[in-house]
PDB file of N, H, CA, C and O in Angstrom:
ATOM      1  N   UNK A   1     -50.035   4.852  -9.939  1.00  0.00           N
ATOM      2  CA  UNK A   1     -49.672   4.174  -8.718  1.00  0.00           C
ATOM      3  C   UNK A   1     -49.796   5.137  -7.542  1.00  0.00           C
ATOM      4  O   UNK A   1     -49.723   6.359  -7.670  1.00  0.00           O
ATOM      5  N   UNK A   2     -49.944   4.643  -6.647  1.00  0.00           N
ATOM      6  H   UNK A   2     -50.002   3.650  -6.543  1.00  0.00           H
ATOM      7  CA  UNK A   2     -50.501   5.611  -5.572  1.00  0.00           C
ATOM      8  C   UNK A   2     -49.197   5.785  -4.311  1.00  0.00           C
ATOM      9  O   UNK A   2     -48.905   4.775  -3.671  1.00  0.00           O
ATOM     10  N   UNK A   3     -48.786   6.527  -4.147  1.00  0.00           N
ATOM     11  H   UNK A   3     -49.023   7.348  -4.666  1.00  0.00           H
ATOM     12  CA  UNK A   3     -47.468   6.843  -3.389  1.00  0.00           C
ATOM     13  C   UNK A   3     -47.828   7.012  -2.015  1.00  0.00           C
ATOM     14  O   UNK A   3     -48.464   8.043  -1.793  1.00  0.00           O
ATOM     15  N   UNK A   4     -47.479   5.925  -0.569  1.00  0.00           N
ATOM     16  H   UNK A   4     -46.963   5.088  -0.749  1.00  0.00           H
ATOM     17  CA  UNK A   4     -47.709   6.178   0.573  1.00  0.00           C
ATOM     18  C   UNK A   4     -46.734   7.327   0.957  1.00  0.00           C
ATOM     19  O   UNK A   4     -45.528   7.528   0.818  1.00  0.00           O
ATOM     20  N   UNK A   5     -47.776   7.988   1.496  1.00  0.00           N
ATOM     21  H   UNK A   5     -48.756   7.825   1.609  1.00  0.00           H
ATOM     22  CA  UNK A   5     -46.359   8.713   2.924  1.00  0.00           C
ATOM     23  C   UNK A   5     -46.690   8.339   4.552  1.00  0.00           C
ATOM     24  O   UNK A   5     -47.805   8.377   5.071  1.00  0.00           O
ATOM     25  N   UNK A   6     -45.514   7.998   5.157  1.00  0.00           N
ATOM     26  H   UNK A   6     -44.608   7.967   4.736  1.00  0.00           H
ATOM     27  CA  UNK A   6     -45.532   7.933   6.016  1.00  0.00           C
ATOM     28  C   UNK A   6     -45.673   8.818   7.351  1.00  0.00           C
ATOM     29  O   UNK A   6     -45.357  10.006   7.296  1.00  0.00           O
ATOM     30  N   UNK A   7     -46.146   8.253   8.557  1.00  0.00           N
ATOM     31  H   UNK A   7     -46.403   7.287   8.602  1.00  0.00           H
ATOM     32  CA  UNK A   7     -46.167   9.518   9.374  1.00  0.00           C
ATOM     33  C   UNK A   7     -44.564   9.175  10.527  1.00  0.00           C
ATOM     34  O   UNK A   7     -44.343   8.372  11.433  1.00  0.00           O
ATOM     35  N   UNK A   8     -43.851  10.133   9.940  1.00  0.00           N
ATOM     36  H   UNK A   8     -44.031  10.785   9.204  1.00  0.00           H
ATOM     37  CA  UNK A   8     -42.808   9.693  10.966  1.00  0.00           C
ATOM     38  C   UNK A   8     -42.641  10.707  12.504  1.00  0.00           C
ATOM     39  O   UNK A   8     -43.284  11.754  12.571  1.00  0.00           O
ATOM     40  N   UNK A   9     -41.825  10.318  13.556  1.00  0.00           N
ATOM     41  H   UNK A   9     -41.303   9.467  13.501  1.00  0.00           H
ATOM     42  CA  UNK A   9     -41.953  10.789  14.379  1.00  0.00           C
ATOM     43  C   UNK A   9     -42.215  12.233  14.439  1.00  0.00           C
ATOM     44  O   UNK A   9     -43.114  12.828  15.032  1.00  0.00           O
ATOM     45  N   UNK A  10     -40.988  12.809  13.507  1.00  0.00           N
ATOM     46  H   UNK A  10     -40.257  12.326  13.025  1.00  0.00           H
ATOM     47  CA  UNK A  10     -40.976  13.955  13.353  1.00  0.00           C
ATOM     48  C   UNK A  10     -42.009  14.971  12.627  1.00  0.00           C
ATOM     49  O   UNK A  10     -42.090  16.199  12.663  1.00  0.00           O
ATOM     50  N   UNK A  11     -42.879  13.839  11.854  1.00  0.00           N
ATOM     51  H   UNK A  11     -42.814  12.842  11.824  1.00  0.00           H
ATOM     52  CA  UNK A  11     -44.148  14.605  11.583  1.00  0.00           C
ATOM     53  C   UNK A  11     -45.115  14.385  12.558  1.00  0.00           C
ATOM     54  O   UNK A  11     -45.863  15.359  12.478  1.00  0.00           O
ATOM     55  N   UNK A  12     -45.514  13.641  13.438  1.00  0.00           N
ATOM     56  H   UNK A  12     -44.905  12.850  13.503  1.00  0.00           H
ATOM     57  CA  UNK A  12     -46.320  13.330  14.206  1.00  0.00           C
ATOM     58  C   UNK A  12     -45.883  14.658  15.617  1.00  0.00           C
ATOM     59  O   UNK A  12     -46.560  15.148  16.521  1.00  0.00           O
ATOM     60  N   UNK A  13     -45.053  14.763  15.363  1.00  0.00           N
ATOM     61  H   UNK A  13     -44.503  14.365  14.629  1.00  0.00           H
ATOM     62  CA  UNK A  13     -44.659  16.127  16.607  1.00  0.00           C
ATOM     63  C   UNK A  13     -44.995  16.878  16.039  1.00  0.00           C
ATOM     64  O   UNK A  13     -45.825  17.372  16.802  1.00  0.00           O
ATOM     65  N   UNK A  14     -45.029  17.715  14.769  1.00  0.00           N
ATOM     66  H   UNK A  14     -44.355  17.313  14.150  1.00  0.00           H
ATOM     67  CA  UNK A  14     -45.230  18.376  14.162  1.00  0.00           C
ATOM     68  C   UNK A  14     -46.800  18.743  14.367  1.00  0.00           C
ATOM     69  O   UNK A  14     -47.358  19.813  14.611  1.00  0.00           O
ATOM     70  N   UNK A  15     -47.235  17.563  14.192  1.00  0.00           N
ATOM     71  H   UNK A  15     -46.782  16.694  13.994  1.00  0.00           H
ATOM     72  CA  UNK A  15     -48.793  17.555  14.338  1.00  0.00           C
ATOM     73  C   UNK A  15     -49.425  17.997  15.311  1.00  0.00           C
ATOM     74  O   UNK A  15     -50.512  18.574  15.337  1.00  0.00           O
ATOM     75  N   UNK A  16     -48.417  17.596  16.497  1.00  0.00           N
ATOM     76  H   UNK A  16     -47.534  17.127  16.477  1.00  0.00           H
ATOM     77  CA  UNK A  16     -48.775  18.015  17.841  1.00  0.00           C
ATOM     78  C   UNK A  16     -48.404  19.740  18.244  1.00  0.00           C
ATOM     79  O   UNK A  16     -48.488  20.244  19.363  1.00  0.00           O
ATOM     80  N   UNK A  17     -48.053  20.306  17.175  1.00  0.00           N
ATOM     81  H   UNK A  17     -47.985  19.896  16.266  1.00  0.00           H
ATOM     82  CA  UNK A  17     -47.801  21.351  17.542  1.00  0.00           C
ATOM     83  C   UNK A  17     -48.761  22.489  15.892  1.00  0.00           C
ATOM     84  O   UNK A  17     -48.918  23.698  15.716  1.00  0.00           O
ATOM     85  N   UNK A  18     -49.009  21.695  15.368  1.00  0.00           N
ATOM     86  H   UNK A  18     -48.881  20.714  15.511  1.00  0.00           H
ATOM     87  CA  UNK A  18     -49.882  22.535  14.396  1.00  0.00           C
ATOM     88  C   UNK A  18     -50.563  21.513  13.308  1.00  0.00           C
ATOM     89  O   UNK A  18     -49.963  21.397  12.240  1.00  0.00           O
ATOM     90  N   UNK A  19     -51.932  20.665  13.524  1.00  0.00           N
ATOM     91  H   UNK A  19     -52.420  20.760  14.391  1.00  0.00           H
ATOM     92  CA  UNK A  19     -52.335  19.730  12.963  1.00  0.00           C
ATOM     93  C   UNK A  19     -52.518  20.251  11.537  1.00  0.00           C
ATOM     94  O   UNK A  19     -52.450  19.486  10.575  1.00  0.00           O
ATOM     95  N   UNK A  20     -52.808  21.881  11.379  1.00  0.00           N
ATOM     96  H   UNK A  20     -52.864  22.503  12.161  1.00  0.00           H
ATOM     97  CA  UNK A  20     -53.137  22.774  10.143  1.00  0.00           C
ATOM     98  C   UNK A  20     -51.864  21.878   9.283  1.00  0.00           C
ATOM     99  O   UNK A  20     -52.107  21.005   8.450  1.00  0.00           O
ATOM    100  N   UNK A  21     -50.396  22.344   9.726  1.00  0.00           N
ATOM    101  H   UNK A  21     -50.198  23.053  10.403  1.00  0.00           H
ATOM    102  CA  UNK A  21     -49.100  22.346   9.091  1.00  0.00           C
ATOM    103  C   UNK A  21     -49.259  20.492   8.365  1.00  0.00           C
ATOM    104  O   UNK A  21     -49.044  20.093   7.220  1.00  0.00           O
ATOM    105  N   UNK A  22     -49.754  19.661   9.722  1.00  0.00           N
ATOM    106  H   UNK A  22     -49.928  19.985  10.652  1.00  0.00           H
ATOM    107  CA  UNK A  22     -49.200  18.706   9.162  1.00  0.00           C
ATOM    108  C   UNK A  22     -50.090  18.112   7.741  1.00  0.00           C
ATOM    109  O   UNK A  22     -49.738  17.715   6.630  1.00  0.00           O
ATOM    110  N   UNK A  23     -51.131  18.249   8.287  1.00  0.00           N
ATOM    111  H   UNK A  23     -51.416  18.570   9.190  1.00  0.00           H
ATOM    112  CA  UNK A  23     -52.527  18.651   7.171  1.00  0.00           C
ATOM    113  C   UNK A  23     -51.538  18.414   5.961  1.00  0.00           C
ATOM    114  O   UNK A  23     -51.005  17.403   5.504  1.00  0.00           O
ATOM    115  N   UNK A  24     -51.496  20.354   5.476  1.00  0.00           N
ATOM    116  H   UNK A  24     -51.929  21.175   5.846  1.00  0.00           H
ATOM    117  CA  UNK A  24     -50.499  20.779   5.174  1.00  0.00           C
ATOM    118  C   UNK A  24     -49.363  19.843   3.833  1.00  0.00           C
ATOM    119  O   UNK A  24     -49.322  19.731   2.608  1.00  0.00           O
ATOM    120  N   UNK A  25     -48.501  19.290   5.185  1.00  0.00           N
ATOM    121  H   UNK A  25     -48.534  19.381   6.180  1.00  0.00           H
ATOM    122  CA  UNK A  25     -47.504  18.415   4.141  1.00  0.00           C
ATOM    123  C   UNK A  25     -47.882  17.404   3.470  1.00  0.00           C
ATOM    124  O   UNK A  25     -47.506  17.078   2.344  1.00  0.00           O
ATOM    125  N   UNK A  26     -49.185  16.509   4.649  1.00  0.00           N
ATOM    126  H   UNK A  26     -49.490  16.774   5.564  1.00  0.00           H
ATOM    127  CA  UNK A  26     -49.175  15.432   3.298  1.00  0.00           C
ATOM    128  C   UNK A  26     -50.299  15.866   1.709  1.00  0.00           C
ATOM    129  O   UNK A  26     -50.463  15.322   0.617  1.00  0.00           O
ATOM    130  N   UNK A  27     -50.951  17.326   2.497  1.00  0.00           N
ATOM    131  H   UNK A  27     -50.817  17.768   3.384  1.00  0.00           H
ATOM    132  CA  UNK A  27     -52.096  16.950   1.017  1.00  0.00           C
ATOM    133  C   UNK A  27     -51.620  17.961   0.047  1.00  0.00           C
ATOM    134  O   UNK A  27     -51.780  17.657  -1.135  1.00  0.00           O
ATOM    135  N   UNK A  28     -50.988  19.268   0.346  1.00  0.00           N
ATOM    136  H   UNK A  28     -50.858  19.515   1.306  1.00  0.00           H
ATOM    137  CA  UNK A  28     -50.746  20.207  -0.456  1.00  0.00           C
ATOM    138  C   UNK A  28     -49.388  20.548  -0.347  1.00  0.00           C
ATOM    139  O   UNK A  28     -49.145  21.754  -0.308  1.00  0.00           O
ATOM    140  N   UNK A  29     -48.387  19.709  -0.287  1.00  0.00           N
ATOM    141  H   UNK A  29     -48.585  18.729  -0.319  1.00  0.00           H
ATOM    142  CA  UNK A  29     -46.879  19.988   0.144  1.00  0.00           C
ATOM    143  C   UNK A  29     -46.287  21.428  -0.818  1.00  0.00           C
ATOM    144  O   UNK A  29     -45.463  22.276  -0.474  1.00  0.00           O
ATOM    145  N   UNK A  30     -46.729  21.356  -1.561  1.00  0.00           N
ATOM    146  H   UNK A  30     -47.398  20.667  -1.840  1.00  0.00           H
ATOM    147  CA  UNK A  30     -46.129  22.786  -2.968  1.00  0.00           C
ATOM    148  C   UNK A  30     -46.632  23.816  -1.893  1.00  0.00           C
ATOM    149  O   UNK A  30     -45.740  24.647  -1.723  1.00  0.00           O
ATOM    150  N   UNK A  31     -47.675  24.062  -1.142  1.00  0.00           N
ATOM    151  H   UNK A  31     -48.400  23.387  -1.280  1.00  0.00           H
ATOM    152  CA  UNK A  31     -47.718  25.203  -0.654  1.00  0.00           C
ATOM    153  C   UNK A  31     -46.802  25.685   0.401  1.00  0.00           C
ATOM    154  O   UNK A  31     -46.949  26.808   0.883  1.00  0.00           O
ATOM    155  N   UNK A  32     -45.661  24.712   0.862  1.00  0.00           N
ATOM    156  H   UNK A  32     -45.541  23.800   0.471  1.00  0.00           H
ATOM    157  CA  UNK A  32     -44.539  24.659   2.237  1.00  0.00           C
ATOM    158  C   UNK A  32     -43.667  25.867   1.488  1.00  0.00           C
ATOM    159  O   UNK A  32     -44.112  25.924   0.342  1.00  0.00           O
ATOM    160  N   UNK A  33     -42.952  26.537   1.602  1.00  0.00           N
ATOM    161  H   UNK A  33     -42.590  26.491   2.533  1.00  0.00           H
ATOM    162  CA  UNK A  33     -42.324  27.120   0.644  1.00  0.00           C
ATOM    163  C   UNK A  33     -41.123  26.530   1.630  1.00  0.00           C
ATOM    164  O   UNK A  33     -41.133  26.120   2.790  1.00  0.00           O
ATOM    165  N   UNK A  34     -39.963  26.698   0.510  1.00  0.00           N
ATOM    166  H   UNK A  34     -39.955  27.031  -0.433  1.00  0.00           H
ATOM    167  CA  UNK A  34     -38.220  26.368   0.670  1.00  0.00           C
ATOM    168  C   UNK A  34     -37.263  27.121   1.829  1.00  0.00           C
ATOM    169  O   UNK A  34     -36.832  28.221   1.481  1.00  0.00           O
ATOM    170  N   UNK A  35     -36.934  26.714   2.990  1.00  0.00           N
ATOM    171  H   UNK A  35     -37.283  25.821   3.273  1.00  0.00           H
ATOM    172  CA  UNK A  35     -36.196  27.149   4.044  1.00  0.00           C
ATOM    173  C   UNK A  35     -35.224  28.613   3.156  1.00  0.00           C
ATOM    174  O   UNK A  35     -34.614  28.567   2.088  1.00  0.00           O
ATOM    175  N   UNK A  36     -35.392  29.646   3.994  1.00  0.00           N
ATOM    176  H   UNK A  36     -35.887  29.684   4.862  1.00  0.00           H
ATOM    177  CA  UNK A  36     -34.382  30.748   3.461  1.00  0.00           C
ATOM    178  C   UNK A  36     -33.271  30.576   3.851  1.00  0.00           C
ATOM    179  O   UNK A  36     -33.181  29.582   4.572  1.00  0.00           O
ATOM    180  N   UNK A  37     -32.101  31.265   3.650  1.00  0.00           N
ATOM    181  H   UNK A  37     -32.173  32.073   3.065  1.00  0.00           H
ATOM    182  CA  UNK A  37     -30.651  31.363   3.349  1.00  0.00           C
ATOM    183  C   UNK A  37     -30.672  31.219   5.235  1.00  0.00           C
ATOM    184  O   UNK A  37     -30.047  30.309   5.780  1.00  0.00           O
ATOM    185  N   UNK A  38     -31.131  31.809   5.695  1.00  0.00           N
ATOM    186  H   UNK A  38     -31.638  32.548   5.252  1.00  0.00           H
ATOM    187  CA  UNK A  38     -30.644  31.566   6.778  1.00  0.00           C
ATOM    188  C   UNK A  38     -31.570  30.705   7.840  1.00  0.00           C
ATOM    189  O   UNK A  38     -31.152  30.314   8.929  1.00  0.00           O
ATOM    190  N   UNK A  39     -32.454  30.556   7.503  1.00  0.00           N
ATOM    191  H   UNK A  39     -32.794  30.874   6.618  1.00  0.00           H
ATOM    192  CA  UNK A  39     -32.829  28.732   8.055  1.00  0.00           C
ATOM    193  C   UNK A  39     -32.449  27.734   7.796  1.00  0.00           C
ATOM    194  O   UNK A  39     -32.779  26.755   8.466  1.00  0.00           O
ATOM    195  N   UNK A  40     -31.488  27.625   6.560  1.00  0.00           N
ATOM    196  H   UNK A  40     -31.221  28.420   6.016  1.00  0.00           H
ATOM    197  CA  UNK A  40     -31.008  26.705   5.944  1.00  0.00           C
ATOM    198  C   UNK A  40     -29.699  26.540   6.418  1.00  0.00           C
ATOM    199  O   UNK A  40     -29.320  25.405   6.709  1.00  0.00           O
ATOM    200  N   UNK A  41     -28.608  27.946   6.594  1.00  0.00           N
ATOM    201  H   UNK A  41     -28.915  28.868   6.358  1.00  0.00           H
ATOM    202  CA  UNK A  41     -27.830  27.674   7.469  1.00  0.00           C
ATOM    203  C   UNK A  41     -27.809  27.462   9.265  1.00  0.00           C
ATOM    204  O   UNK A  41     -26.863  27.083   9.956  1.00  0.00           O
ATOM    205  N   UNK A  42     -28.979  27.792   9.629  1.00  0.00           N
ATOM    206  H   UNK A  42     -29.747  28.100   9.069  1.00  0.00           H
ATOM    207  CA  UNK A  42     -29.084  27.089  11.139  1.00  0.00           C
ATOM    208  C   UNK A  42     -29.350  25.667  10.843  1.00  0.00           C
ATOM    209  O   UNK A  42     -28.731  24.976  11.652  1.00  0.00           O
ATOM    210  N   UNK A  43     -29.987  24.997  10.053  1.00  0.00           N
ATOM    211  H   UNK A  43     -30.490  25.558   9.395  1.00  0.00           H
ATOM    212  CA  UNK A  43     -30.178  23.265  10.206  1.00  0.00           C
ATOM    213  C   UNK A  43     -29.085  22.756   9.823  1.00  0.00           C
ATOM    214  O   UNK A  43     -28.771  21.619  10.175  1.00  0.00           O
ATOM    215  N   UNK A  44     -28.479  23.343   9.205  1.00  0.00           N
ATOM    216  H   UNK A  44     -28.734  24.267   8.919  1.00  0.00           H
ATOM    217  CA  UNK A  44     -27.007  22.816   8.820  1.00  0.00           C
ATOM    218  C   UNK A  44     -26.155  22.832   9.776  1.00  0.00           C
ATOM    219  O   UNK A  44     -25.442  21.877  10.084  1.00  0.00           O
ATOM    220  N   UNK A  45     -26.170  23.994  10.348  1.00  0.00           N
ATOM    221  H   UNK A  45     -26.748  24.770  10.097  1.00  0.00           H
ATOM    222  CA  UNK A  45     -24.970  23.834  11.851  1.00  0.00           C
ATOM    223  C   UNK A  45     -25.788  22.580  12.739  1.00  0.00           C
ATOM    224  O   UNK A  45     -25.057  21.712  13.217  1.00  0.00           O
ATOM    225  N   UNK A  46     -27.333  22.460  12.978  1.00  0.00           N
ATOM    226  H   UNK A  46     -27.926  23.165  12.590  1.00  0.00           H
ATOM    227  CA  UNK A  46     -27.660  21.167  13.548  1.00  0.00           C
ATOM    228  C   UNK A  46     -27.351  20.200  13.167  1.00  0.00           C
ATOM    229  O   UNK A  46     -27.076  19.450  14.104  1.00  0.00           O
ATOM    230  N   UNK A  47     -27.191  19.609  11.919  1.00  0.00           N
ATOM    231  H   UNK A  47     -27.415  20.217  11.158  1.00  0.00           H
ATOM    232  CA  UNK A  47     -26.603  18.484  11.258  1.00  0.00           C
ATOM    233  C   UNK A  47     -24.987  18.153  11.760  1.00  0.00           C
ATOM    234  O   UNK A  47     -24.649  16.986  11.958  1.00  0.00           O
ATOM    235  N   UNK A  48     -23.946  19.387  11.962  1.00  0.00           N
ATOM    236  H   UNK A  48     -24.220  20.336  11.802  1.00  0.00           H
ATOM    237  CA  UNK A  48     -22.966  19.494  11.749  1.00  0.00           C
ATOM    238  C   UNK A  48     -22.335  19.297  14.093  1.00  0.00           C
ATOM    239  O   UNK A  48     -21.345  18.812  14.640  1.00  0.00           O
ATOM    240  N   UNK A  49     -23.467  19.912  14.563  1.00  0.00           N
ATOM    241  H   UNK A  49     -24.271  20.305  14.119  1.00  0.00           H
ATOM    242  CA  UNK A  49     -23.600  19.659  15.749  1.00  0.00           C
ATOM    243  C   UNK A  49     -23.835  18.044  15.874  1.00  0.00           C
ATOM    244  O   UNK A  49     -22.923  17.489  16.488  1.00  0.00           O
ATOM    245  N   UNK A  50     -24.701  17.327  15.491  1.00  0.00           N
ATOM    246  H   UNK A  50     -25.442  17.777  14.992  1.00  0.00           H
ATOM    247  CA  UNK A  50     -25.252  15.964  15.890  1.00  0.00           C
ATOM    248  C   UNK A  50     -23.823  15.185  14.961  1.00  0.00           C
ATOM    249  O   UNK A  50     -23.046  14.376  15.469  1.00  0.00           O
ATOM    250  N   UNK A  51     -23.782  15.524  13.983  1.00  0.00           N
ATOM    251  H   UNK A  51     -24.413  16.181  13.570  1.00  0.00           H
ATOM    252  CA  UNK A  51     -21.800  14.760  13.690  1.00  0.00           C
ATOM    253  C   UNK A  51     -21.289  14.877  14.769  1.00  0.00           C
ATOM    254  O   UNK A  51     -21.671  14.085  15.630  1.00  0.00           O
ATOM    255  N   UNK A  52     -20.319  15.818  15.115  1.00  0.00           N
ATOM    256  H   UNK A  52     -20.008  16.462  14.416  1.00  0.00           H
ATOM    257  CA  UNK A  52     -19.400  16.181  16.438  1.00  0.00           C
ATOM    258  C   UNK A  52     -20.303  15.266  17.751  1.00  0.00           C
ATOM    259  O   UNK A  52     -19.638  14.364  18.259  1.00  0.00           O
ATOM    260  N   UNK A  53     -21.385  15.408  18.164  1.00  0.00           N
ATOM    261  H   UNK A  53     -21.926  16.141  17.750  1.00  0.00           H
ATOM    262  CA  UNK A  53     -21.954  14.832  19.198  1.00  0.00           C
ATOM    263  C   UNK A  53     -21.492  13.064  18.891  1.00  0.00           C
ATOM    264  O   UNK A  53     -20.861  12.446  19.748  1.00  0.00           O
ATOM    265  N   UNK A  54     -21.759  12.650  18.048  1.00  0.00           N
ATOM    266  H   UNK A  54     -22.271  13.152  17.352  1.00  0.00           H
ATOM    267  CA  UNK A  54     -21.557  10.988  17.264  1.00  0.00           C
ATOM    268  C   UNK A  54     -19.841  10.594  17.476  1.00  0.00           C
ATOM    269  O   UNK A  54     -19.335   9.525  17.818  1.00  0.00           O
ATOM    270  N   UNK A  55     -19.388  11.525  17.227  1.00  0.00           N
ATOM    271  H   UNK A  55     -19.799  12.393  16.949  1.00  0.00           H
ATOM    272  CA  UNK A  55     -18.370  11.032  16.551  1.00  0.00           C
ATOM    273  C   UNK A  55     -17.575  11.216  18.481  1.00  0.00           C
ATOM    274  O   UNK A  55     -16.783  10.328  18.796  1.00  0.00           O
ATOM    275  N   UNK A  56     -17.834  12.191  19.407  1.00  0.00           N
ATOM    276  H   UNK A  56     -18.477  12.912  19.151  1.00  0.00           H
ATOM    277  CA  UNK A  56     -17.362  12.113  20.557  1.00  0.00           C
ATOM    278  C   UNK A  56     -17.953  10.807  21.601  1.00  0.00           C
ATOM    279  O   UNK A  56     -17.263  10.240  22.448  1.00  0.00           O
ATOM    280  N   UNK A  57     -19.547  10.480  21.260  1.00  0.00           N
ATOM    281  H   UNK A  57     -20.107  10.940  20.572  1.00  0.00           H
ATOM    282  CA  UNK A  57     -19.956   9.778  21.874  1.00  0.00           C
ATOM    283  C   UNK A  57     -20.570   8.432  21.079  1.00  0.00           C
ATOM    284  O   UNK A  57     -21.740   8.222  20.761  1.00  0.00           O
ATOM    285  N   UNK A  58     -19.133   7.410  20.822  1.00  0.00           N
ATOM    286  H   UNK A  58     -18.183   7.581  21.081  1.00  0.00           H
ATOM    287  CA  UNK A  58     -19.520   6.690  19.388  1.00  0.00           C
ATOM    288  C   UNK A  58     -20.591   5.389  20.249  1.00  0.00           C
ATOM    289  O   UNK A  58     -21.236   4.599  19.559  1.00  0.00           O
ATOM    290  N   UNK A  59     -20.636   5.341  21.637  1.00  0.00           N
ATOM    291  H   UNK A  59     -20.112   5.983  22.197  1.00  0.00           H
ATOM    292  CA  UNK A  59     -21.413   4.149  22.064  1.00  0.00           C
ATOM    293  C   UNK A  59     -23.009   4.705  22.256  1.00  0.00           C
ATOM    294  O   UNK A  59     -23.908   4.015  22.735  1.00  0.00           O
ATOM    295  N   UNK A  60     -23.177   6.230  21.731  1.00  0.00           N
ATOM    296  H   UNK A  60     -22.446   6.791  21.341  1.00  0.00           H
ATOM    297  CA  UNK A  60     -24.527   6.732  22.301  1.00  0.00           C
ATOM    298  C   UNK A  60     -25.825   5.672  21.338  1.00  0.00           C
ATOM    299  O   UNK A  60     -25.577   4.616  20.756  1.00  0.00           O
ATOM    300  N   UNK A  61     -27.069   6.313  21.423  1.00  0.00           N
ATOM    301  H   UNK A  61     -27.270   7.171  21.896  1.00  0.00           H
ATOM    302  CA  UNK A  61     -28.045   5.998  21.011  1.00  0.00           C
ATOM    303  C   UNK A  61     -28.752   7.221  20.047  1.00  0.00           C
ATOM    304  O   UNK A  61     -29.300   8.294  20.301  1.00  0.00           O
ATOM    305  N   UNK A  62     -28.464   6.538  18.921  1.00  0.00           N
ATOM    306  H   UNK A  62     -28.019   5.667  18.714  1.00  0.00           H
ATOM    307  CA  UNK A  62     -28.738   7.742  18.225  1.00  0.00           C
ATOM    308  C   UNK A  62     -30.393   7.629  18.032  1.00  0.00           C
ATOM    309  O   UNK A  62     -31.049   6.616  17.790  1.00  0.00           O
ATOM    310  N   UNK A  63     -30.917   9.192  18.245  1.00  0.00           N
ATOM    311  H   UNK A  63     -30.385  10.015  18.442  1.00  0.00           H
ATOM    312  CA  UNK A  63     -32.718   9.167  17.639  1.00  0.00           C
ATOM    313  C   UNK A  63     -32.645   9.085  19.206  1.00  0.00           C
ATOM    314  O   UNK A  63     -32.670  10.313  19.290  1.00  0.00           O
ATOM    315  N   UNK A  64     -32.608   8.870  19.922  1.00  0.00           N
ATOM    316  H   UNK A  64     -32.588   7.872  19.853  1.00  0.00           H
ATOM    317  CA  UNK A  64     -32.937   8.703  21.545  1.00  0.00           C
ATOM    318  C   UNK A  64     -33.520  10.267  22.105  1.00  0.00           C
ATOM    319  O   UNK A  64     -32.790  11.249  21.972  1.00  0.00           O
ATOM    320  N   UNK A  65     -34.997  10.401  22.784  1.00  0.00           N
ATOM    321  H   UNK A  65     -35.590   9.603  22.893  1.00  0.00           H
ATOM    322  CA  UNK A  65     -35.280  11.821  23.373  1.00  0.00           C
ATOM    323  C   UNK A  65     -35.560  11.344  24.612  1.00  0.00           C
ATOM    324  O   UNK A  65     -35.406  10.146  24.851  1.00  0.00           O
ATOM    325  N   UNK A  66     -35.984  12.170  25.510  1.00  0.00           N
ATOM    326  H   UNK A  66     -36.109  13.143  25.316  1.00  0.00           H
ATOM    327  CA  UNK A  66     -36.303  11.777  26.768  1.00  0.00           C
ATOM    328  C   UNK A  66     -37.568  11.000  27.097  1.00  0.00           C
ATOM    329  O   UNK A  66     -38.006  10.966  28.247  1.00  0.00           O
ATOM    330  N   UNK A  67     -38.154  10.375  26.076  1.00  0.00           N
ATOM    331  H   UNK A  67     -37.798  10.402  25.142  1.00  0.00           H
ATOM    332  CA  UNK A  67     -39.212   9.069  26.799  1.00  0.00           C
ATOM    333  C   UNK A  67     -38.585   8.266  26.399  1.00  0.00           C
ATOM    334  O   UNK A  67     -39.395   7.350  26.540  1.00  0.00           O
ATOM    335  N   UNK A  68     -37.157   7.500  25.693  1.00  0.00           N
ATOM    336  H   UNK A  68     -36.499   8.245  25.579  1.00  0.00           H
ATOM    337  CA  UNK A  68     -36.918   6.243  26.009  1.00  0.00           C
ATOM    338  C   UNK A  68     -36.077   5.990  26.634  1.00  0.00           C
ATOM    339  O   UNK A  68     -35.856   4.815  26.927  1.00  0.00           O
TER     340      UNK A  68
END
C-alpha cells in the first residue's frame, strides 16, 4: 500500500528555506538524524511556551502568523 505524505505548512516553509532538506524528508527521511539533548530541550520549552500563551489567551487563534 502506498503511504501519502502530506505537505504541511510547516514543511512547505521549510522548503522555502532549503528545498535540498525538504527533498530530504519526504524521500530519504532515515538520513534526518534525531534532535540532540539540547535541541530537544529548546522545542520543549516552545511547546511549554505556546501552553502558557493558550491557556492566558483562551479566545486567541491558534496556528495564526502574520498573513492571516
Amino acid at each position: 500500500m502506498l503511504k501519502m505524505s502530506l505537505l504541511t505548512k510547516s514543511k512547505y516553509l521549510i522548503g522555502l528555506q532549503c528545498p535540498k532538506y525538504l527533498w530530504t524528508m519526504f524521500h530519504e527521511k532515515h538520513k534526518i538524524p534525531e534532535p540532540d539533548e539540547q535541541a530537544q530541550f529548546k522545542f520543549d520549552q516552545g511547546y511549554l511556551v505556546g501552553d502558557l500563551a493558550k491557556s492566558l489567551f483562551k479566545d486567541g487563534i491558534e496556528g495564526c502568523n502574520v498573513y492571516c
